[in-house]
N, C-alpha and C positions, 0 to 999 in steps of 0.2 A: 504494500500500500504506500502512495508517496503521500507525504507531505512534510508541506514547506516549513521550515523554518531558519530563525539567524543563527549564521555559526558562532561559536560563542569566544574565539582567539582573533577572525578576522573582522569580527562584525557584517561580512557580506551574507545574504540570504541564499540559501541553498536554493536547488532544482527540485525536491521532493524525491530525488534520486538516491536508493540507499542501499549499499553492499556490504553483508556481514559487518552492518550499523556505521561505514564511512559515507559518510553525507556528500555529495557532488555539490560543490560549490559555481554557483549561477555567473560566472566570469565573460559578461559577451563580450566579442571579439571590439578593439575601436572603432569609431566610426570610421578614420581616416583608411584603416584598415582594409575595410568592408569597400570606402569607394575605392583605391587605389585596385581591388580585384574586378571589379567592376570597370574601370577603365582600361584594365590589361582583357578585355574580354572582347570591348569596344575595338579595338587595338587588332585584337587578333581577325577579326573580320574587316578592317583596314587594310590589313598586310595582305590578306590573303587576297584583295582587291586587287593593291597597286602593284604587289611582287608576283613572282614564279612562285608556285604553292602545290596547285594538286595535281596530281596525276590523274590519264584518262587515256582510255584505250581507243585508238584509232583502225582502220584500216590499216595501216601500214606498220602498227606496233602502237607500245607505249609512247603516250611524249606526255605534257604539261602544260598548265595556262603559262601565260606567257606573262601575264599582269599588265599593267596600266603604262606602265614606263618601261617596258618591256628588256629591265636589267637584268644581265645572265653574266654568273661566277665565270665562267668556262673562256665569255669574250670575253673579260677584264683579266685572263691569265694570258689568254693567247694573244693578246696587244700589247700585255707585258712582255711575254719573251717575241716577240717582233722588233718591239723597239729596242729591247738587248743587242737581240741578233743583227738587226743596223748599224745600233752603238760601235760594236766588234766587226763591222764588215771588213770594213780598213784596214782594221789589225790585222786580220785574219787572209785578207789577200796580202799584207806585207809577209806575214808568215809562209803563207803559201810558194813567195817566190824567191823571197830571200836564204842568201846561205846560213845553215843554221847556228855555225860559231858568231854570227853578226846576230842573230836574234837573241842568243844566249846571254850576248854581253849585252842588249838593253831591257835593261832594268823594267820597264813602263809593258813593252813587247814579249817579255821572257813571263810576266806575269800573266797574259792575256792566253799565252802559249799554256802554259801552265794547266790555267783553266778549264782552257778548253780539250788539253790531252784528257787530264782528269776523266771529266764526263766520260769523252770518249772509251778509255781504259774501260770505264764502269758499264758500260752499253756492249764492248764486241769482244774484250779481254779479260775481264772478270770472272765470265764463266769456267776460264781453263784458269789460268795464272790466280784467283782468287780476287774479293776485292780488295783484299790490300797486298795485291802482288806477292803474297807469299808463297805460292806454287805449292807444289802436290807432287806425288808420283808419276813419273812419265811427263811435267808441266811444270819448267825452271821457274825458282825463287830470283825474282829480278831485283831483290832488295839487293845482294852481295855482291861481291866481284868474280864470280866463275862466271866467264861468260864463255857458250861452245860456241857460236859462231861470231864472238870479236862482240867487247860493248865500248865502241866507239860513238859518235853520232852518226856517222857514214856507215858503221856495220850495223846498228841497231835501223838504218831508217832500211838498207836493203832488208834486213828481215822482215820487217813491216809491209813493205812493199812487195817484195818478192815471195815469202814464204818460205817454208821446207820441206822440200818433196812435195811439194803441192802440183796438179796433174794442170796442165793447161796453163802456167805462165813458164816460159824460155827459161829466166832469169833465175829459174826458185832454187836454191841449194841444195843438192840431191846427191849427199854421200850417205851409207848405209852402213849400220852395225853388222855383219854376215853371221850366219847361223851358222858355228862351224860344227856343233853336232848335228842337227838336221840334216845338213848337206853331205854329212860324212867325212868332211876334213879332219878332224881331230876326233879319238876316241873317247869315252868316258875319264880314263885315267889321263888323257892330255890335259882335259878338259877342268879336270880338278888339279892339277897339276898349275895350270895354267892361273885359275881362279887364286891359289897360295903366292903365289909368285904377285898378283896382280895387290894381293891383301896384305904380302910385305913389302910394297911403294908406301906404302903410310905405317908403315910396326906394326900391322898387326896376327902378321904372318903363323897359323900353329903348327906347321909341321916344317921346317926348314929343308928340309931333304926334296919333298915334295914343290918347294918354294924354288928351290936349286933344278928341278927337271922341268918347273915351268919357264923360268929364264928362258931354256932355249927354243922354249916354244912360241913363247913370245916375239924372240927375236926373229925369230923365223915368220910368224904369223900375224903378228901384231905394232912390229915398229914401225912399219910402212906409216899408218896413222896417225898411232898415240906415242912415237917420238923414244929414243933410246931409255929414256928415265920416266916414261909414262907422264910425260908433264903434257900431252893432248897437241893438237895440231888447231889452231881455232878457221885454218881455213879450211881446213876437211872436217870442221865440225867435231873431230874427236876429243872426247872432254880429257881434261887434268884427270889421272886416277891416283896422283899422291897426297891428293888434300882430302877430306872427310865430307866434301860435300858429291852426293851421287844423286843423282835423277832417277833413279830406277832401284834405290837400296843400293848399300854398301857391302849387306851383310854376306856371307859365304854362298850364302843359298841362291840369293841374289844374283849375283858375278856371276854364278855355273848358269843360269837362267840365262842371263844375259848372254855370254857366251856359245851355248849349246842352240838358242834361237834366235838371237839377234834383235837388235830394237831399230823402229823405223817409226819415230813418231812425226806428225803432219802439223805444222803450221802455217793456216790460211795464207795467202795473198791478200794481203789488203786495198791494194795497186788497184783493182777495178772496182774494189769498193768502196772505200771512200775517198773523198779528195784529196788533192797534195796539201793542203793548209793543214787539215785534220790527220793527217799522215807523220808533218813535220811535227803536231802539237804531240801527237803522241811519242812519237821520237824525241824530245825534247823530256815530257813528263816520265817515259820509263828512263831515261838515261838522269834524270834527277832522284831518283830512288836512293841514289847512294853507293852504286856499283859500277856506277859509269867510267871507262877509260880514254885515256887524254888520246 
């Protein structure tokens, strides 16, 4: 049963509302309150007037009213990056045609370059190389300085440009790790032989005997390439084997893999895909990584 009466600490009058004997206290909301919801209600039937609000199904799909003043997010982004894209035209055909040690040394232009590699990196190289160029297996870490095909700004822009082993441009670099157990040139025990030998260029060699009958197997099969001391050939692409960094694993199991099937991994041409401004920017932005050579 309710009924009303004053609470007896605030003096305000209940609601006649009462739960296991706690009385609801009658507290109505402000007036200010009340109109301020009231106007925001006003408001929302305004908006929904003048702006883009509801959706509605057409013929040809969904779309939207369009509102009174027929203001849309989507044009006020794309007139943004237009008048960027403007701003940076200039730049960007200096980049495009200028030598790239001349854009490096300005300061105003090497920023613009910058930039604009960035994005790029982040849209057609990211996917392989990661987004912060730290590479993966089979997909070189562009932060350090192993570079197998040369990280100059002339080698870094032909790779960009030309590719590796990529099928359909002239120019792409196409030397090849050969499978020499696959193929039958070396046997199992060469082949591990081979792998020790390859594992004491850097110390970590475990069986020295076996390290001693790869030497000659090497020298016989493998210095063509990777150079008397395994220190790599960068214009045959064949990498350093006495430092700790490997594209394919370092480990024992690794090397015999490597060895016994050969590796042939593929980077695009970028030459017909994207422009030479966007080309340089990106030669410019991975040779700033921090591995770059003079």
């Amino acid at each position: 049963m309710s009924e009303k009466h004053k609470d007896e600490v605030t003096g305000v009058e209940t609601t006649g509302h009462s739960w296991d004997g706690i009385r609801e206290l009658n507290n109505p909301l402000p007036k200010w309150w009340i109109y301020t919801f009231y106007a925001t209600i006003v408001w929302s039937f305004a908006y929904w007037v003048v702006m883009p609000a509801w959706p509605y199904l057409t013929g040809s799909g969904w779309t939207y009213t369009q509102g009174v003043i027929g203001y849309e997010q989507r044009n006020v982004v794309t007139n943004e990056l237009a008048a960027v894209a403007e701003g940076r035209s200039g730049a960007m055909e200096r980049i495009a045609t200028m030598p790239l040690e001349e854009i490096a040394n300005d300061p105003a232009l090497m920023e613009v370059a910058l930039g604009a590699g960035k994005a790029a990196f982040g849209d057609n190289c990211a996917p392989c190389h990661g987004s912060g160029a730290q590479g993966s297996k089979g997909f070189p870490n562009l932060n350090d300085d192993d570079w197998i095909w040369g990280g100059t700004l002339d080698d870094i822009h032909t790779t960009l440009a030309h590719g590796i082993r990529w099928d359909g441009d002239d120019e792409t670099r196409n030397n090849v790790m050969m499978a020499y157990g696959r193929d039958g040139i070396l046997n199992r025990t060469e082949i591990n032989d081979v792998a020790e030998y390859v594992l004491s260029l850097s110390g970590r060699a475990g069986n020295q005997e076996a390290a001693a009958r790869g030497a000659e197997v090497f020298a016989s099969q493998c210095v063509a390439c990777h150079g008397d001391g395994g220190t790599g050939n960068q214009e045959l692409g064949a990498p350093n084997l006495t430092d700790a960094i490997w594209l394919y694993g370092g480990e024992k199991a690794s090397i015999v893999e490597t060895v016994s099937n050969g590796r042939s991994g593929v980077m695009p041409a970028w030459g017909g895909r994207l422009d030479e401004g966007t080309i340089n920017a990106l030669t410019l932005f991975v040779y700033s990584l921090g591995g770059g050579e003079k």
